[in-house]
N, C-alpha and C positions, 0 to 999 in steps of 0.2 A: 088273618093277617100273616104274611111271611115274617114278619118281625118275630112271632109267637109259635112260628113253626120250629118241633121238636124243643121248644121249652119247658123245662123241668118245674111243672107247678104244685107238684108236693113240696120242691122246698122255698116256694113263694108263700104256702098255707102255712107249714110249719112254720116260716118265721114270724108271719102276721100273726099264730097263735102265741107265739110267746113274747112278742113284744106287745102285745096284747095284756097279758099278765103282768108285766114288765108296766105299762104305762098307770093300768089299775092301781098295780100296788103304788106307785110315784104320787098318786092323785089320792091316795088313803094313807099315807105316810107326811108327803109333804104339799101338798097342796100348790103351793105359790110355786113348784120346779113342774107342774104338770107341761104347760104352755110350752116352754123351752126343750121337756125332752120330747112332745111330739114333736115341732119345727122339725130336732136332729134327726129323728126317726123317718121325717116325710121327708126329708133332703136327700137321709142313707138311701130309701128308695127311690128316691130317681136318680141318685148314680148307680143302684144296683141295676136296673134297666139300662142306660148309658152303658155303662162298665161291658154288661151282656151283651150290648148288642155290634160290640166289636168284636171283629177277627183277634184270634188269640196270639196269631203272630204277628201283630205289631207292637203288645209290649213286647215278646222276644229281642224284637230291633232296635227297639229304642234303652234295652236293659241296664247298659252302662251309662246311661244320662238321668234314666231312675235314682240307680244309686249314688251318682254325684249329689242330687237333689237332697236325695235322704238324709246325708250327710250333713249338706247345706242347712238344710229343716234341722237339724239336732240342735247345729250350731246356733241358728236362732234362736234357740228355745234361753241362751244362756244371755243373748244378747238382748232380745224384746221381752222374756218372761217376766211375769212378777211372782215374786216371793209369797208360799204360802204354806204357812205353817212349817218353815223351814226347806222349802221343797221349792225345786225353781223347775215346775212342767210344765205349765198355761202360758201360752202367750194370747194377751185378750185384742178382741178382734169388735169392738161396738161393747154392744151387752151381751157379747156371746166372748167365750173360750178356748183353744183349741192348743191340745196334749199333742204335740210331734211325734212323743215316740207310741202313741198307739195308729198314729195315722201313718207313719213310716212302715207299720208291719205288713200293708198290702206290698208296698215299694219293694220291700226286702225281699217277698218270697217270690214277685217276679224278677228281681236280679239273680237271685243263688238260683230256682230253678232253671235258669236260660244257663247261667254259668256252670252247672253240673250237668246238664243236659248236652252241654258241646263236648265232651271224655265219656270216651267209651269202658272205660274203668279207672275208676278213682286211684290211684295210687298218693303213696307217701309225700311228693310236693305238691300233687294237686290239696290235699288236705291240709296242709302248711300254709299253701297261699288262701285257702276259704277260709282260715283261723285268722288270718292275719285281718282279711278282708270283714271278716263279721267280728272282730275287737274293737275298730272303732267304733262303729253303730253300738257296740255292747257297753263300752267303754263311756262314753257320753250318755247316755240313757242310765249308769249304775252312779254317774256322779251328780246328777239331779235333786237328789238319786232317787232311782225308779227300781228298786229292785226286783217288782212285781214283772213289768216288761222286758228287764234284763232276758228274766229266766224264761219268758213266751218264747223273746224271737230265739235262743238258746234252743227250746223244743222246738220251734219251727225247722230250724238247722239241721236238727236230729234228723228228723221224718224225712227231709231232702234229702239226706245224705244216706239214709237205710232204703230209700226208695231208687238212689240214684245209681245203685249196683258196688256200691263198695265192697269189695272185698276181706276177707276176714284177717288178712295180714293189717291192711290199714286199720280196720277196726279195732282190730285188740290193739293200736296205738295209739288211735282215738281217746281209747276208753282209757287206757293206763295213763297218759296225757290228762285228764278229769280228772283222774283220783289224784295226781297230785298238786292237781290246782285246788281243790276241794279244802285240805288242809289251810291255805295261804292265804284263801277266800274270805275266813273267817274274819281275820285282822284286820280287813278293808268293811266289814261291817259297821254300822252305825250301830251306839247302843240299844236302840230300840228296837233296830232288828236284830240282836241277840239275843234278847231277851224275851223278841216272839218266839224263835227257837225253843230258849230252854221251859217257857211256861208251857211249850205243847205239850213236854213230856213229861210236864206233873204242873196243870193250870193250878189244884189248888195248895201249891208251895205259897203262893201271893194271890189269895182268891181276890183282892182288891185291890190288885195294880195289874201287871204284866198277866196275869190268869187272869181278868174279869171278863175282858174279850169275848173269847174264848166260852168260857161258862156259859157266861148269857146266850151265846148262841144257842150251844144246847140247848139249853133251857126252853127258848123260844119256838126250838125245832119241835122237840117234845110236849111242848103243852097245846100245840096244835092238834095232837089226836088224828083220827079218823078224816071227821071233815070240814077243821078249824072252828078257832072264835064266830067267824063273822068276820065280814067288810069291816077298819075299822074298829076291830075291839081287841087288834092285840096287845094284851098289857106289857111285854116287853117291852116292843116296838114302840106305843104310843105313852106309856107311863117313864120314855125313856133311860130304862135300863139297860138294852142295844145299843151301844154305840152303832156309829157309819148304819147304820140301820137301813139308808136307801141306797147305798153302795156295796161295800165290803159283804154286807150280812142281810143282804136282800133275799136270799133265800131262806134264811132264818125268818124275817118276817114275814116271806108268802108263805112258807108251812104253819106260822102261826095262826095266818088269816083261815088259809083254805085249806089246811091239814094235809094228813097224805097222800087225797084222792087231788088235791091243788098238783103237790108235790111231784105226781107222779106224771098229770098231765104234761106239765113242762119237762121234768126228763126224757119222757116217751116223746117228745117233738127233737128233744137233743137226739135222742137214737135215731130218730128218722133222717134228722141231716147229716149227723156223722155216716150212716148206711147209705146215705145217696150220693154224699161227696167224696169215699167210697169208690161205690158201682162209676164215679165219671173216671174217674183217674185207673179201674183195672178196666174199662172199654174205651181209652184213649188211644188213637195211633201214633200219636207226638208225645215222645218222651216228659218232652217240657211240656205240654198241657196236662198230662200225669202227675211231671210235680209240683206241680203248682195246688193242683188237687191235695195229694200231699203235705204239704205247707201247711196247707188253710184247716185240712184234717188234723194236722199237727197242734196247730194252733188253739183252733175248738175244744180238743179232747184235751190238752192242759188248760184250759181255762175254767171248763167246766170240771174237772176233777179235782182239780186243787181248790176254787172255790166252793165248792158245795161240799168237799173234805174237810174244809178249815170251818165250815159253817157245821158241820156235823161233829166235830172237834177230832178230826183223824188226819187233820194235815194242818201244819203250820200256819196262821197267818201271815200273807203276805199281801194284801191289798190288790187283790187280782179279780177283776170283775164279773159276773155274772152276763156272760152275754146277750143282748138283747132286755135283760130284766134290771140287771143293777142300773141306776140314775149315771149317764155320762153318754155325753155328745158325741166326744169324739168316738169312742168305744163303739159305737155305733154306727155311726159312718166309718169305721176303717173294716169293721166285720160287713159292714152291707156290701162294700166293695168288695171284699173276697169271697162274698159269694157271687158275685157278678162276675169275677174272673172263673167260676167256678160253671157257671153257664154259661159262660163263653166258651170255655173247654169243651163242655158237653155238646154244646149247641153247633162247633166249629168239626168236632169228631167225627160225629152223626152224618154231615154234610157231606165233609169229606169220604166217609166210606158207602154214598149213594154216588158219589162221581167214579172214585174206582170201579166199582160193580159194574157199571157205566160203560 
């Protein structure tokens, strides 16, 4: 089929493998959420096909009507959401859910990469006005407050802007601009995100408050072993000592099931897609189909680092998902999509450098 011509199907397996894992562990943790996160999962893949089987440059054109949207979607989220657990992110849609600001992060990395891709070098007011432009989306999403997605599309930012040719005059003002926002930051904290902070750097201050977290993860990750409990028999996870056990710290319970040889298979499928989406973005001839590559690289490589970090107890809790494996809908369809803009890139490249040669 020309649909499927020069289509990247190592990262169509890799993701089946790890949503794979992902759906398993859902169905040996919580059982009654199995039903709902396949729906989200077979949905994510059919816009990841959709998504793919457009030309890459018509989200370029439509870029600034993406991001009015994005915008709009935030703003909903304050006006239709319901309150949970002091957190206003779901707005419910039947007997299904849906998070804005994880669904906005496809949105956003085709707006900044279309918008950094039109300057041929970034200078001092270009960086000004992308700061200005990525505070609102930052802005609304940390008063939710979401502070897990604040810091994604923050990385996402990053990687566009390291990828988008900046120079090292603006960077070191970039960066000196961060460190003093860094201090200021902290005040706008909520207590309980302070105090995931300071329990990372000594959980067993309060081994039974702000440290439990934390511990039990470990704990979880460790008593997996070699080649886990069993489907099913993690006593963390299932004697509920884990909290968020099929979210936050879902990697904690698939090393406690399936151990290190579990563990490593789903890492080894993260390497494969980080390396492939990667290899799209350094063989792209459109700057902007590179960053967008970029973006979504950006994206991945903080999501997975900081969660399987905080699961391993080497990085702070922050409520940041396990892609494809942690329980959430939306998280799923907004990664499916960006890899579908991720094959579009590839697929659009490819195309275009058999017409040149031509």
């Amino acid at each position: 089929m020309k649909y499927f011509k020069n289509f990247d199907f190592v990262i169509l397996f890799s993701i089946l493998i790890v949503s794979t894992f992902g759906l398993v562990m859902v169905w040996s943790l919580t059982p009654s959420l199995f039903n709902q996160q396949l729906v989200f999962l077979l949905v994510g893949l059919l816009l990841f096909f959709i998504v793919s089987g457009f030309d890459i440059r018509i989200f370029q054109n439509f870029s600034k009507i993406i991001y009015l949207f994005s915008i709009f979607f935030l703003f909903l989220t304050f006006i239709l959401g319901e309150v949970t657990r002091g957190s206003i992110r779901w707005i419910p849609i039947g007997n299904y859910s849906i998070q804005p600001s994880e669904m906005v992060k496809p949105l956003l990395i085709i707006f900044f990469a279309s918008l950094i891709a039109g300057w041929d070098k970034l200078k001092i007011p270009h960086l000004a006005a992308i700061f200005l432009l990525a505070l609102i989306p930052l802005v609304l999403i940390f008063k939710q407050p979401d502070l897990g997605s604040s810091l994604i599309i923050a990385a996402v930012l990053t990687g566009i802007l390291l990828g988008g040719g900046i120079t090292k005059k603006p960077i070191a003002g970039f960066f000196v601009l961060i460190l003093m926002i860094i201090p200021a930051f902290w005040f706008f904290l909520h207590d309980y995100q302070k105090s995931r902070f300071l329990s990372f750097l000594n959980p067993y201050n309060d081994p039974l408050g702000s440290g439990y977290n934390l511990i039990q993860a470990v704990i979880a990750v460790g008593s997996g072993e070699l080649f886990g409990r069993g489907l099913g028999r993690g006593t963390q996870s299932h004697l509920a000592f884990l909290p968020e056990r099929h979210t936050d710290f879902m990697f904690a319970s698939l090393s406690e099931e399936f151990g290190l040889v579990g563990a490593a298979i789903v890492i080894m499928c993260y390497l494969i897609l980080l390396f492939r989406v990667l290899k799209h973005a350094q063989n792209s001839h459109s700057k902007f189909a590179s960053l967008v590559c970029l973006g979504v690289f950006s994206m991945l490589f903080f999501q997975i680092f900081v969660n399987i970090g905080m699961n391993m107890g080497i990085m702070p809790i922050t409520g940041i998902p396990l892609p494809f494996v942690s329980y959430g809908g939306s998280s799923a369809l907004a990664t499916m999509i960006c890899f579908g803009l991720v094959e579009a890139a590839g697929k659009f490249e490819k195309n275009q450098e058999v017409v040149e040669i031509k």
